[in-house]
C-alpha positions in Angstrom: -123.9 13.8 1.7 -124.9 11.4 4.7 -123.1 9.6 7.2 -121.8 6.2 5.6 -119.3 3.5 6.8 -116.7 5.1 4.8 -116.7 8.2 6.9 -115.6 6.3 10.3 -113.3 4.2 8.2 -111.5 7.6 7.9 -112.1 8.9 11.5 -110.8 5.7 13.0 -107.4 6.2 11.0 -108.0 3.1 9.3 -108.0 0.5 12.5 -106.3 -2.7 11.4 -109.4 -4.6 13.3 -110.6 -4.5 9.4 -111.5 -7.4 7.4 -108.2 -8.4 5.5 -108.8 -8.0 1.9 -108.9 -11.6 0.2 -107.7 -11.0 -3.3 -104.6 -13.0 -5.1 -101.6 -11.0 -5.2 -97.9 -12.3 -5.2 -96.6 -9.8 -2.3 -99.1 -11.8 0.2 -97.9 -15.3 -1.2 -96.4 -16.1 2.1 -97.4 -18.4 5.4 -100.6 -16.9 7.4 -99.4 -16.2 11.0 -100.3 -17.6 13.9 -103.5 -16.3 15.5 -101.5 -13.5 18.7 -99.6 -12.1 16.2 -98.4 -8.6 16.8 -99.7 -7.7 12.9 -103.2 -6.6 15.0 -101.5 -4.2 17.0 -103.1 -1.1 17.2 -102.3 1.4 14.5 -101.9 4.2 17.5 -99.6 2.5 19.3 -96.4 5.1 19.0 -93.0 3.7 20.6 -91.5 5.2 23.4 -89.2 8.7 22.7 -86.2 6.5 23.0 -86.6 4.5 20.1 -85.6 6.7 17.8 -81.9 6.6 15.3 -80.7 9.9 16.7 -80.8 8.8 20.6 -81.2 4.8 20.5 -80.3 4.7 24.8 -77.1 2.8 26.3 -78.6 -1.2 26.0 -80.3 -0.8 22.8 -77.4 -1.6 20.8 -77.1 -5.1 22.2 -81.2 -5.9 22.4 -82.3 -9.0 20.6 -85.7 -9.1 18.8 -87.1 -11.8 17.5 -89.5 -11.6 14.5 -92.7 -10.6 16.5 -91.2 -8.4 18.5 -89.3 -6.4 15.5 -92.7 -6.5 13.6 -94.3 -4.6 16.7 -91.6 -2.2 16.7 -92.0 -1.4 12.9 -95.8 -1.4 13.6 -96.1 -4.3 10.8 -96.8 -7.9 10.2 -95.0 -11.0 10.6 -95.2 -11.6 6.8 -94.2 -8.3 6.4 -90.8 -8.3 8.0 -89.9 -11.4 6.4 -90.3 -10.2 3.2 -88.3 -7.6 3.7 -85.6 -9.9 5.2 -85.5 -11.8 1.7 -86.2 -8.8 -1.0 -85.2 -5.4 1.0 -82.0 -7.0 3.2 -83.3 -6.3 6.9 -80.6 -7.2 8.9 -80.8 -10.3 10.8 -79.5 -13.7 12.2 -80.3 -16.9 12.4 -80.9 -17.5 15.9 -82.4 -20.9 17.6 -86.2 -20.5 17.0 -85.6 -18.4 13.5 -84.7 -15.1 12.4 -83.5 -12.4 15.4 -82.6 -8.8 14.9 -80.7 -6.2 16.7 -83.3 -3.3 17.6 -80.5 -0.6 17.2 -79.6 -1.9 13.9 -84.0 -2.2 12.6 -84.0 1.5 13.6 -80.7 2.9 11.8 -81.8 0.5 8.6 -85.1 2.1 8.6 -83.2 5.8 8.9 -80.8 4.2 6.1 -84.2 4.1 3.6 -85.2 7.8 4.4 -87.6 6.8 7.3 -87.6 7.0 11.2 -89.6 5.9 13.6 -92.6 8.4 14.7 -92.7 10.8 17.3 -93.4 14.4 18.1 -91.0 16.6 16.5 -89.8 19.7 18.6 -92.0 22.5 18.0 -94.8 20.6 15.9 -97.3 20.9 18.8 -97.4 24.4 18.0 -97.5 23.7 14.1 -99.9 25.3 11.9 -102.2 22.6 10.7 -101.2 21.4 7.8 -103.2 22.8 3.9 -104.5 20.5 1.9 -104.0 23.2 -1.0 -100.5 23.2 -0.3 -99.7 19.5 0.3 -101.6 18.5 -2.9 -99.7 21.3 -4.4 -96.1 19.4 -2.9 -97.4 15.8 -3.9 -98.7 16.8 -7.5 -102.6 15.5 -9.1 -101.7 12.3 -11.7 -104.0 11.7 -14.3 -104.5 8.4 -16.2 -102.5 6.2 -13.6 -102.0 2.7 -14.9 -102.1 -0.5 -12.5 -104.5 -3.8 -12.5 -103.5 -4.9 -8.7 -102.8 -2.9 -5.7 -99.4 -3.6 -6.1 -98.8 -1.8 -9.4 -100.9 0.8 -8.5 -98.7 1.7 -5.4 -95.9 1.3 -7.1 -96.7 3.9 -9.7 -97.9 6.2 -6.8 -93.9 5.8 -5.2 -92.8 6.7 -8.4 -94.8 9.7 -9.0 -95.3 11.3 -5.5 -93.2 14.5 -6.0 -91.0 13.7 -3.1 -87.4 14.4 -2.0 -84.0 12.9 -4.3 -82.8 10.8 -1.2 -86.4 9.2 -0.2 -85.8 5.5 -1.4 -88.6 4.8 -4.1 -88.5 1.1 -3.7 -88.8 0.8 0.2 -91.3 3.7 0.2 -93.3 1.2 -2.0 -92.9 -2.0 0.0 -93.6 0.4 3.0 -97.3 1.1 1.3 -97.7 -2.4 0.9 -97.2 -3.4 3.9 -99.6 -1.6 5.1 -102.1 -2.9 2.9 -101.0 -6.2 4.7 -102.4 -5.3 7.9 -105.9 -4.1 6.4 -107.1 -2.3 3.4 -106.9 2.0 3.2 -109.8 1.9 0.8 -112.5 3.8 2.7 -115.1 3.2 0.0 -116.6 5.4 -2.7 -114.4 4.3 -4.8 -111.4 5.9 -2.8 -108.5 4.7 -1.2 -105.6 6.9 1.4 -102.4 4.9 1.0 -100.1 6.1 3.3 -97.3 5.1 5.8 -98.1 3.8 8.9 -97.0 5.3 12.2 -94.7 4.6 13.4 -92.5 5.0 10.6 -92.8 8.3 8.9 -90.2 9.8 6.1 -87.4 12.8 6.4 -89.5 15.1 4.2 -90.3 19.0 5.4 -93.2 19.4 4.9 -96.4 17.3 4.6 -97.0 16.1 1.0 -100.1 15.2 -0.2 -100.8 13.1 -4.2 -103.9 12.5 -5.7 -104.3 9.9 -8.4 -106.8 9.1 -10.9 -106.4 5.4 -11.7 -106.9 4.4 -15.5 -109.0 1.3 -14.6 -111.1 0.2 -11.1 -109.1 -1.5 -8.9 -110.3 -4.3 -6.2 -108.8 -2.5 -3.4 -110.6 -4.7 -0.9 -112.8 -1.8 0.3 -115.1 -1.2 3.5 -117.9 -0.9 0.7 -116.6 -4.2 -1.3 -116.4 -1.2 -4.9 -113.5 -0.9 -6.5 -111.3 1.9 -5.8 -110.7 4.5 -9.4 -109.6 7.4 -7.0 -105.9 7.3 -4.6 -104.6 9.8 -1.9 -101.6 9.4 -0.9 -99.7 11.4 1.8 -96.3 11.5 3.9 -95.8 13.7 6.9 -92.7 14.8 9.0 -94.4 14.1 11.8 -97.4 12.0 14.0 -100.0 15.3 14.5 -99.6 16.9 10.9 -100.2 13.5 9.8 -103.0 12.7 11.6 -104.4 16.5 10.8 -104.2 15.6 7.0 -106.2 12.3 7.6 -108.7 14.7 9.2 -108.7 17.5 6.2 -109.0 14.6 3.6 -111.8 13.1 5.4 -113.3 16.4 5.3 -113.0 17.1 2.1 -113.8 13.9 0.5 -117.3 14.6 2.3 -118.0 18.2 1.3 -120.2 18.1 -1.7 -118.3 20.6 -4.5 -115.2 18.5 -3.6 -116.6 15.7 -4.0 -117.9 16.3 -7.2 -114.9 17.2 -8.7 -113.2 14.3 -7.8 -116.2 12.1 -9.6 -115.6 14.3 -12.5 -112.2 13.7 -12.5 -111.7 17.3 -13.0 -108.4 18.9 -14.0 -105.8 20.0 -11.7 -106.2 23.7 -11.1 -110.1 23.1 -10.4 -109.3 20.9 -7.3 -106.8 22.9 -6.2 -109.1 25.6 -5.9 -111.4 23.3 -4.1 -108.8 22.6 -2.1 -108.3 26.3 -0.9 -112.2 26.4 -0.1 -111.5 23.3 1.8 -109.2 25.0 4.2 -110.9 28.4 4.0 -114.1 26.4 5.6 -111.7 24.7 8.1 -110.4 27.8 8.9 -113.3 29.0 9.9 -114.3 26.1 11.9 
């Protein structure tokens, strides 16, 4: 297969410079922001080691955000972080020129949901890079996936994703949404990598990996304008292992036998087979 679009969309890890995708759905129904706003920050921006729930420093407890600022922390848009203020209960006040937030209180409420903000775990330098075999083996292969819009589809992909009892299904899915606000995953070909955007990342062990075969095409607002039929989606515990599972999928989506099988929607056990020739060959890179 050649070089295409789609490969760099992958390489680039999905830059949020992107066209925004233009279709109708009811989670965008909100005001467009102001040209400036922090919702074109770049996606490998990582906060600081001290913005993290376990050691939040001595003045962060009394730091006042206002909307801008607490959607650059959380690495989404404006629109975003007033949704969640209205559906999801992020905690804020009513200050003079709108909504303010305590940035102690945005990072123990993302803990609260299962997720924390991004940074290199102890020891994960040193990780073995992560399987795809195994992750796909941890997130599970779905079959028949219903879903007309982007929104259901990532809904049904929170719901099936084998992933921890304590991961909170219902953020987890406003979390994929939002970042479909900040600029489509679908790489073209007809495939799409949902996944959360650093720097939020969930408490799960081990990197997770699902691939879903959706029922019907879905306008996914792709680099390639086709609809997407074929979803990846993937969690990590930690910034490099997820960023070395963007790199394996791109890989694999762009080896020819894999490829194949995922046209062919083939059954479980063949791609996860394929998978295991995918890291054999990556092994011996």
């Amino acid at each position: 297969m050649g070089s295409s679009p789609w490969q760099a969309a992958i390489s680039g890890s999905f830059a949020s410079t992107r066209r925004r995708s233009r279709r109708p759905m009811s989670w965008r129904r909100l005001p467009r922001e102001r040209s400036g706003s922090s919702a074109k920050a770049s996606p490998t921006a990582i906060p600081s080691p001290e913005l993290t729930a376990s050691d939040p420093g001595p003045t962060l407890s009394s730091m006042k955000l206002n909307v801008s600022e607490a959607a650059n922390l959380l690495q989404v848009s404006e629109r975003t972080i007033r949704r969640w203020i209205d559906i999801l209960g992020l905690p804020a006040t009513e200050g003079e020129d709108g909504p303010e937030f305590h940035r102690r209180e945005l990072i123990e409420w993302a803990d609260a949901h299962s997720f924390h903000l991004a940074k290199e775990v102890p020891g994960e330098k040193d990780a073995t890079p992560p399987s795809i075999q195994e992750a796909l083996e941890q997130g599970g292969i779905h079959h028949q996936v219903p879903g007309k819009s982007v929104e259901e589809c990532l809904e049904q992909v929170s719901r099936l994703l084998h992933l921890p009892d304590p991961i909170d299904r219902v953020f987890f899915h406003h979390v994929l949404l939002a970042r479909e606000d900040l600029a489509s995953t679908g790489i073209g070909e007809g495939i799409a990598i949902p996944h959360v955007r650093a720097p939020l990342v969930l408490h799960v062990d081990v990197p997770t990996l699902g691939l879903f075969f959706l029922e019907s095409p879905v306008d996914w607002g792709a680099i390639d304008n086709k609809p997407v039929e074929i979803l990846f989606a993937l969690v990590s515990p930690g910034v490099r292992q997820h960023l070395g599972l963007l790199s394996r999928i791109s890989f694999a989506v762009r080896d020819p036998e894999f490829h194949n099988l995922l046209k062919e929607r083939a059954s479980g056990q063949a791609l996860l087979e394929a998978a295991g020739s995918i890291d054999q060959k990556l092994a011996q890179r």
